[in-house]
Structures are given as structure tokens and as C-alpha cells.
C-alpha positions in Angstrom: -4.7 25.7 30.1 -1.5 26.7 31.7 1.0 26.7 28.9 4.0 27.1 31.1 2.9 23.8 33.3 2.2 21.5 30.2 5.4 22.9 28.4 6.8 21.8 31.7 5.3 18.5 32.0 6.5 17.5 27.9 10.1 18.4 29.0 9.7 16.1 32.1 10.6 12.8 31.2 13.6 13.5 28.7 14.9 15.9 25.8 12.2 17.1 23.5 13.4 19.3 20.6 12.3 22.5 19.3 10.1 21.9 17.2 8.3 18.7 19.2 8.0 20.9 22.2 6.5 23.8 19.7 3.8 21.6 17.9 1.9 21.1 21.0 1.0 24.8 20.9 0.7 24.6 17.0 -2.9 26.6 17.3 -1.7 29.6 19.2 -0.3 32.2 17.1 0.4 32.4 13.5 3.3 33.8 11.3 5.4 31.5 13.0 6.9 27.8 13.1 6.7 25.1 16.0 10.4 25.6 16.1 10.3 29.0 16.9 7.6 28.7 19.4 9.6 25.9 21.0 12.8 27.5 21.1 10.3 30.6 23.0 9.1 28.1 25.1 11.8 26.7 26.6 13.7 29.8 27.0 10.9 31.1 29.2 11.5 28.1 30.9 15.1 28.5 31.9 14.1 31.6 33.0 11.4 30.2 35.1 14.1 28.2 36.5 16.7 30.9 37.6 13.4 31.9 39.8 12.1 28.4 41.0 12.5 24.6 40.7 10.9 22.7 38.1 10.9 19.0 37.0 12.3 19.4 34.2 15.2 17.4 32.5 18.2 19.0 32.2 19.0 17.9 28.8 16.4 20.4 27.3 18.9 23.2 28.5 21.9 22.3 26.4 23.5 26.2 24.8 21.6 27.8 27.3 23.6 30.6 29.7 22.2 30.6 33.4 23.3 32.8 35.8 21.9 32.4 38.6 22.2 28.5 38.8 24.5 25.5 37.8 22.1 23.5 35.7 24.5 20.7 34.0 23.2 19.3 30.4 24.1 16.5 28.2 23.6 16.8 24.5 20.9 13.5 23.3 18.1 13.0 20.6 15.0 14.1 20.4 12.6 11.3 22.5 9.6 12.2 20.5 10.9 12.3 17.0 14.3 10.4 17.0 16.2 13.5 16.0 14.2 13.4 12.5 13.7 17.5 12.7 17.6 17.8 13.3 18.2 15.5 9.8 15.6 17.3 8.0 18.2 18.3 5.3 19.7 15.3 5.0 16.8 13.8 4.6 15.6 16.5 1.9 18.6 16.0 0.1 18.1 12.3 0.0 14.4 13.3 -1.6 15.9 15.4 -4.1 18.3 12.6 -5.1 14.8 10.5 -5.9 13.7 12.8 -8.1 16.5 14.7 -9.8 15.8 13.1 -13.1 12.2 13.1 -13.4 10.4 16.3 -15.2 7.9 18.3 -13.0 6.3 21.1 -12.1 4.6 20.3 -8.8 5.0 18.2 -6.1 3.7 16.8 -2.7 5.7 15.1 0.2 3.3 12.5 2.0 4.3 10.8 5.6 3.8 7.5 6.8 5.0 7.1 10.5 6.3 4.3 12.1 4.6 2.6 15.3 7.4 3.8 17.3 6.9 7.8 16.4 2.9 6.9 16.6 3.5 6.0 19.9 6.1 8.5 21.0 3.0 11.5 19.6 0.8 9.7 21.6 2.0 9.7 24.8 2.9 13.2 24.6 -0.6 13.8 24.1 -1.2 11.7 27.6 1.0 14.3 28.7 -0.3 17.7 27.2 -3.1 17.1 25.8 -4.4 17.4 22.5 -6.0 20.7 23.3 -3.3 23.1 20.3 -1.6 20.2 19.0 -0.6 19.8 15.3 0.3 15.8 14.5 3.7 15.1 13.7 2.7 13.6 10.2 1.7 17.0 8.8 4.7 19.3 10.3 7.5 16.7 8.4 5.5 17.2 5.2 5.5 21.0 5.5 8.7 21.5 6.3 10.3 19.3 4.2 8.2 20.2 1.3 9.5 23.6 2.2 13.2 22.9 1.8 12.2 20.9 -1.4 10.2 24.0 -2.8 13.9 26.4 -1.8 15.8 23.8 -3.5 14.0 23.1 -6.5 11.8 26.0 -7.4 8.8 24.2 -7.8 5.8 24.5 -6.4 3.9 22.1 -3.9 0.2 21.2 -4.6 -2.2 18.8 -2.3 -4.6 18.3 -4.5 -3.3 17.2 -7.8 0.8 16.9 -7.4 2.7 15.8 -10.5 4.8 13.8 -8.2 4.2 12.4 -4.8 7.7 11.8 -2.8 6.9 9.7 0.6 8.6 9.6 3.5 8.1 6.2 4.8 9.6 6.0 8.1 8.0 2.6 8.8 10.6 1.2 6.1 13.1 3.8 6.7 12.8 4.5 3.0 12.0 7.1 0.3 9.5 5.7 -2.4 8.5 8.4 -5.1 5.1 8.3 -7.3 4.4 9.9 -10.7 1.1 10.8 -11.1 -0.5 10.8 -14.7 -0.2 13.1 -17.3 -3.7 13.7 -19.1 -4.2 14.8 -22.7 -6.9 16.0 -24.1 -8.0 16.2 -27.7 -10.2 14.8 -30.2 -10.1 12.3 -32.9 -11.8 10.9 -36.4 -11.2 7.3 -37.3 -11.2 6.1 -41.3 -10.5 2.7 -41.0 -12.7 -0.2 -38.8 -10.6 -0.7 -35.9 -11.7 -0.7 -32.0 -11.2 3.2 -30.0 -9.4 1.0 -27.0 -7.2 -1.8 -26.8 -9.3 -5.4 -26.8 -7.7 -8.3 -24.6 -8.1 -11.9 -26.0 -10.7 -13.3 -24.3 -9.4 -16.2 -24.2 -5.8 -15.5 -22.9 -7.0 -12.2 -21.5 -3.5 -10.2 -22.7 -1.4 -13.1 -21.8 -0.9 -14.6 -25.1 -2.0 -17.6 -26.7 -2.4 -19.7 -30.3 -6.0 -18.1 -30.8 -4.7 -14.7 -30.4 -1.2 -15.3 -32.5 0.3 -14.8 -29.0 -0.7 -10.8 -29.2 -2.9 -10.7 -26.6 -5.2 -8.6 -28.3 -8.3 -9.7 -30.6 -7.3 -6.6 -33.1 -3.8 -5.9 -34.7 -4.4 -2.0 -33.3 -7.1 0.4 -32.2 -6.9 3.9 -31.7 -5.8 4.3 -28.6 -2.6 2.0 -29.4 -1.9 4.5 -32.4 -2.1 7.2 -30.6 -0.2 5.6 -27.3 3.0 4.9 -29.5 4.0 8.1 -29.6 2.7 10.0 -27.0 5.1 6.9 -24.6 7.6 8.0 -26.8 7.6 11.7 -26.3 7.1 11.5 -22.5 8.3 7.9 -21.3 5.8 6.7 -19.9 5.3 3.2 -19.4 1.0 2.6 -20.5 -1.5 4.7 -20.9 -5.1 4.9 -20.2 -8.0 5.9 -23.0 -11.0 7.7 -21.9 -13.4 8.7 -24.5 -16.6 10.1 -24.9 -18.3 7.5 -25.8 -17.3 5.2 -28.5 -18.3 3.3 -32.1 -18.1 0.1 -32.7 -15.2 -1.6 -34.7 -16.9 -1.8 -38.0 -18.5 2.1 -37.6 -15.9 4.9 -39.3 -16.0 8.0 -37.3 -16.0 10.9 -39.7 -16.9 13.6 -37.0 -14.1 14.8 -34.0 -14.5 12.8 -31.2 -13.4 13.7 -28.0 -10.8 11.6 -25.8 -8.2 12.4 -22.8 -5.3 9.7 -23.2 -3.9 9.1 -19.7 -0.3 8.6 -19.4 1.1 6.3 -16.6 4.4 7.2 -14.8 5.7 10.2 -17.8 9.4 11.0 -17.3 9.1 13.9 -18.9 5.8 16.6 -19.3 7.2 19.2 -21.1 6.4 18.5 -24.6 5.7 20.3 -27.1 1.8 19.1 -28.2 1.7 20.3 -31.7 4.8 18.4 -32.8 3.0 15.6 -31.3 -0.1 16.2 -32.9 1.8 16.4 -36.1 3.5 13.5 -35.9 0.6 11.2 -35.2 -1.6 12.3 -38.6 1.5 11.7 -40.6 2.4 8.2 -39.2 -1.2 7.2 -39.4 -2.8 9.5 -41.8 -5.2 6.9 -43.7 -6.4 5.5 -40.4 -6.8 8.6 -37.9 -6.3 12.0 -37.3 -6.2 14.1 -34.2 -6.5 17.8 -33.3 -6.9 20.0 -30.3 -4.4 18.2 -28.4 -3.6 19.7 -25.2 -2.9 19.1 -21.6 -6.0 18.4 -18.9 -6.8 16.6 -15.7 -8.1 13.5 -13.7 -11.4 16.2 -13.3 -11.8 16.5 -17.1 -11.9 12.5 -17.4 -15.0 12.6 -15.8 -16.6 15.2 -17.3 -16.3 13.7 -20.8 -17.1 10.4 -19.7 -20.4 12.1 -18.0 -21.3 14.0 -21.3 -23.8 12.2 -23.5 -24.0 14.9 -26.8 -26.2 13.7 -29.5 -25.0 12.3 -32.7 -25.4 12.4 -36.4 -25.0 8.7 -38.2 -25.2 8.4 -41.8 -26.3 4.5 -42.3 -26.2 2.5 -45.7 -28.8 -0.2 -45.6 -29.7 -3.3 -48.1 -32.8 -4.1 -48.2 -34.3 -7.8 -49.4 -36.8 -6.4 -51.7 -36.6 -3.2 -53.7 -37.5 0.5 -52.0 -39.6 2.5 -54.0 -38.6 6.4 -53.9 -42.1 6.8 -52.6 -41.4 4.6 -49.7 -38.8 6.5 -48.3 -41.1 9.2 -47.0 -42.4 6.4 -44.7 -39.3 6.9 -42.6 -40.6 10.2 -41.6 -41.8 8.2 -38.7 -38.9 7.5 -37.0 -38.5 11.5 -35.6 -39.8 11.3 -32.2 -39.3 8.6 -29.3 -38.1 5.3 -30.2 -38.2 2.1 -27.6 -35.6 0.0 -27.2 -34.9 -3.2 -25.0 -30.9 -3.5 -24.8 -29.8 -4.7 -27.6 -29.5 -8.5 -28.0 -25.8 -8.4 -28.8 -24.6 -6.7 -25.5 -27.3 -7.8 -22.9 -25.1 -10.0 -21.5 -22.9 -7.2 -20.4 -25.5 -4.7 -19.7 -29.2 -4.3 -18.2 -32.0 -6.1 -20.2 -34.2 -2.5 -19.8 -36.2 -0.8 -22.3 -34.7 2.7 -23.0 -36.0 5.8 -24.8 -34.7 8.0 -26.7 -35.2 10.4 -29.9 -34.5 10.8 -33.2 -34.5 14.3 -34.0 -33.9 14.4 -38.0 -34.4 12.2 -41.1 -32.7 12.8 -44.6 -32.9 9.2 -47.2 -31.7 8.7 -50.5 -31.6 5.9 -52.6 -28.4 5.1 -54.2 -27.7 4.1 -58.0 -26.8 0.0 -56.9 -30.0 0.3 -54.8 -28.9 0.8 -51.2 -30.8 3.1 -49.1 -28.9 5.8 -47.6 -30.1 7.3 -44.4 -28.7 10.2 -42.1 -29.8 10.6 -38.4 -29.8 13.1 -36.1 -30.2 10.9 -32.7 -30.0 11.3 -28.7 -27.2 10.1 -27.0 -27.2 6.5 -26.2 -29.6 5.1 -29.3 -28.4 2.3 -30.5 -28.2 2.7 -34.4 -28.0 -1.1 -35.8 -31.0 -2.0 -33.8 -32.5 1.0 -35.2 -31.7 -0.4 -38.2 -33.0 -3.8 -38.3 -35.6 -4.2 -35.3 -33.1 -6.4 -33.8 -36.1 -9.1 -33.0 -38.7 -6.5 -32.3 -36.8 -5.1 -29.5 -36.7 -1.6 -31.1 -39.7 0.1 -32.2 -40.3 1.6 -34.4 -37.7 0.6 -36.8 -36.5 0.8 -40.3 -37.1 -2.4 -41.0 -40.6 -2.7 -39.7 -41.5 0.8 -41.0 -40.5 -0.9 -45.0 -41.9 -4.0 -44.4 -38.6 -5.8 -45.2 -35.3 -7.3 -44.0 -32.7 -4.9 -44.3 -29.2 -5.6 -43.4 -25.9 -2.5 -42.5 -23.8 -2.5 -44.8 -22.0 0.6 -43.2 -22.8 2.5 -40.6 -20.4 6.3 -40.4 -20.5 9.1 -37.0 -20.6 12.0 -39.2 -21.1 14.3 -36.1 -20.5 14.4 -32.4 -22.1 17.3 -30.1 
């Protein structure tokens, strides 16, 4: 490769700027920009000139002093880029403008070319090859993200930007996005209400007579209680609920249970997360309570959705014939594996399989109206009602089968998560 001929050839059909001419030799060097290897380039160029003729046009000689020759150039724009590296300021000031009342930390500036510039970059790679090249695409997001990160002080991440600000030169506009804001933190719930927000399904969140036109088969559910304000502190416009794991509406959940609410489109992220978690147990203090709130990821929503810890369940049952104390130590039995086909209440929405899994620990007591009281150390995913009543004969062993009676849950409480 002949860098002096294909510099050459790029300057052939037109005037190529600085840093077009320099990003064709992108992968030779380092500690330097494409405009500084382009400004290198075509000054050896005009040098090259004084000595011999080249076909070269003369507008990619504008400022520069010959001696030994008359070489007459007229100021025009770029013909790869348009003159976009000569407005990169402007341009960068039009970004900041975007974002100037939003609250961040990080940021990333994304491209989107139009089919013009695609086609302008690729016919100078006809013409030069491809051979040292950098694309276009990726030298307008450095160096603007550079003049961004001067200007603003904050620092640009690829991976996991608090704001994305794109160029989109196909629509010759400037479209910003706010990425989440993930909290972390767990929760205990005293009253029977759903963890997540439950559409009608009817309406499906639209409204409608069955649903009183809420959209929603509950009044509230933790997520909403915690949502309110957690929007209000940071001005977002939703949020997202991930949990680990999750009781059912009717199940109280006495032990901490672990959640990351995600907020869509925050204005603001600096906020102060114990005032928060303050304000949530006293606006809701007889129906949940939070603690350990503090800031996480997109990664950390999938680890806790990915965890299974086991549980402890404390389970009040009524049985339809009375339970001696000296039956209670029948229930012994259930430590060890227990079978279960997928419950008949959710197979419509999950695999009809037959899963295994363990109970670990059995304590019973019989209380003074007669109910039998029962705490269970189980594996992750063991489905505690079925447990319970048999559920058809789709669990076994069962407490139920194992008393030789119907038994119906009166109330069934997470006392422990992990």
C-alpha cells in the first residue's frame, strides 16, 4: 500500500476535508486524530506537488503557501461528509440544548447516517480501499461525544449510558433517549394485595364497566405503592417491577423480599434514597414496608429474576374432621421430595409437567379454635396450596392425604426469603 498514491487518488475527484482524508489511514499510528493525520497528509502532498504533477484537485490546497508553483484554489465543502466535521460545534451545541434539563451522569452519542453519506463512504472505499479505514459512523460519535464530555463534564459510557443523544442525519434531527433508572431494595407486604400491577382482562388496561373503568382488577399492588413516589421524586413517566419471585394476592409476605423497580424516562437521578425509603413506610405503613433501597442496573434485573432461594411459609389450615395432637407427627413425612404436576389453577399459563422439589423442615401446632398451624422450610418453586390440599392428587404427598381429610387454607404467610 502506497499511502502517498491512495491519499492521492481520495483527493482526485474533489475537496475532501481533514478529517475524511485522515480516517482512511485511521489504523496507522496512535496518539493522534484523523484530522491531524489528514492535515499531515495533505501537506506532504503539496509538497509532493512543488516537485511533480499530480491529479489532484486543487480545492484540497485552500491556506496552503507554494513556492515554487501557482496552484489556484477555491474554498467548497467537504464531498464525503457535507461539511459535517466543519459544523461539529454547532452541531454539539444543538445536542447540549437537547439535554440541558435532564439530570445525568453519563452519556453516549449514537449515529445514524443518511443514504447520501453511506454512499459518499462507500465510494471512497472504491477509491482507497478499506485496507486502515475507520467508518464515518464511529469518528462523528467520538468526536462529538468529545466536545460533549469538555462541555458538560460528564463522562461517556457505551455500555450502559444514562442518556443516549442521536445524531440522526437521515432526518437531519437530534432525538435524545433516557435510559432507566434501576432501584434496588426489598420489601414485606401486610395486607392481600398483588406484587405487580394486574390489567383487566377484560379491557386489558383500557377501561371498562367490569373493571370500574380502572383498568386494573385490584385497587393497588405493591409495585403501584411503591411507583407513586419513586415517579414523583425522579419524574419519570412508568416504571417496571422485577421481583424475585412473587406471592399470590391472598399470601402476606412477612419476610424481605427482594425487588429492582425500573424507572422509565427519570428527569432527574440524583435523589436522595433514604428520604425515599422513608417516605414510602410512612405513606403506606399498614400495607408495606421497604428497606435497602439503593441504586442498581439492567445486569442486577436478571440476576434476581435467575435466583430461586428457598422459602419458609407458615400455613394455617382447616381441616373437615378434627386433628388429634397425635396426628400431627404424621406430617413428618412431608421432609424429603414431593411430586407435583403444575398446579391445576395455572396450567393454562404454564407447562402441565410434574416437578420435584423438597421440603426441608416441619414444625405443626394446633391452635385453640382448632386450626392446624404448619411452618415449612421448602425449595424454591413448590407450590404451597397444592401442598396443602393435594390439589386432585396432583401433589404427593400432601397434607391432606397424609391426615386423611379435606383441609382447606385459611392463610397462607412468606415468613422468610433466602
Amino acid at each position: 500500500m502506497d499511502i502517498i498514491d491512495s491519499a492521492s487518488e481520495i483527493l482526485k475527484k474533489g475537496y475532501v476535508c481533514d478529517n475524511c482524508l485522515g480516517r482512511q489511514f485511521a489504523q496507522l499510528l496512535t496518539g493522534c486524530t484523523n484530522k491531524e493525520r489528514g492535515k499531515a497528509l495533505r501537506l506532504t502532498l503539496a509538497m509532493q506537488i512543488e516537485l511533480e504533477d499530480r491529479d489532484i484537485d486543487t480545492s484540497n490546497f485552500i491556506g496552503i503557501g507554494f513556492r515554487n508553483k501557482v496552484v489556484r484554489a477555491k474554498k467548497t465543502t467537504c464531498c464525503v461528509c457535507d461539511g459535517i466535521f466543519d459544523n461539529l460545534l454547532k452541531i454539539s451545541g444543538k445536542m447540549l440544548k437537547e439535554v440541558e434539563e435532564l439530570e445525568y451522569d453519563t452519556f453516549h452519542v449514537g449515529v445514524r447516517l443518511s443514504e447520501k453519506l453511506l454512499k459518499n463512504e462507500e465510494d471512497l472505499w472504491e477509491s482507497a480501499g478499506i485496507e486502515c479505514t475507520e467508518s464515518i459512523k464511529k469518528e462523528l460519535s467520538r468526536e462529538t461525544g468529545k466536545i460533549l464530555q469538555k462541555k458538560t463534564k460528564k463522562e461517556v459510557d457505551l455500555d450502559n449510558p444514562d442518556v443516549v443523544i442521536l445524531l440522526n442525519l437521515d432526518k437531519n434531527a437530534i432525538e435524545v433517549t433516557i435510559n432507566a433508572l434501576y432501584i434496588y431494595g426489598k420489601y414485606k407486604k401486610y395486607v392481600k394485595i398483588p406484587q405487580t400491577k394486574h390489567y383487566c382482562p377484560d379491557c386489558h388496561g383500557s377501561g371498562c364497566d367490569k373493571c370500574n373503568w380502572r383498568g386494573l382488577s385490584y385497587p393497588t399492588s405493591v409495585q403501584q405503592l411503591i411507583a407513586e413516589p419513586v415517579l414523583e421524586a425522579t419524574g419519570g413517566v412508568d416504571t417496571k417491577f422485577h421481583g424475585q419471585g412473587r406471592e399470590d394476592v391472598d399470601v402476606l409476605c412477612l419476610g424481605w423480599r427482594v425487588f429492582v423497580i425500573e424507572v422509565i424516562e427519570p428527569g432527574k437521578r440524583d435523589i436522595d434514597l433514604v428520604k425515599l425509603k422513608a417516605k414510602i413506610n410512612k405513606l403506606y405503613a399498614k400495607k408495606i414496608e421497604v428497606d435497602d433501597l439503593r441504586f442498581a442496573d439492567k445486569k442486577e434485573v436478571q440476576e434476581i429474576k435467575s435466583a430461586n432461594p428457598d422459602k419458609t411459609y407458615l400455613l394455617t389450615l382447616k381441616a373437615d374432621k378434627v386433628v388429634m395432637k397425635k396426628d400431627l407427627n404424621k406430617l413428618d413425612a412431608l421432609v424429603g421430595v414431593i411430586r407435583q404436576r403444575t398446579p391445576d389453577r395455572v396450567k393454562h399459563r404454564r407447562a402441565d409437567i410434574e416437578r420435584k422439589r423438597k421440603v426441608y423442615s416441619v414444625k405443626y401446632s394446633l391452635s385453640k379454635e382448632g386450626l392446624l398451624k404448619i411452618e415449612l422450610k421448602t425449595q424454591a418453586g413448590l407450590y404451597i396450596k397444592e401442598l396443602a390440599t393435594g390439589d386432585g392428587g396432583r401433589t404427593k404427598p400432601s397434607i391432606a392425604d397424609i391426615l386423611g381429610a379435606h383441609v382447606d387454607v385459611v392463610e397462607l404467610t412468606v415468613l422468610e426469603v433466602g
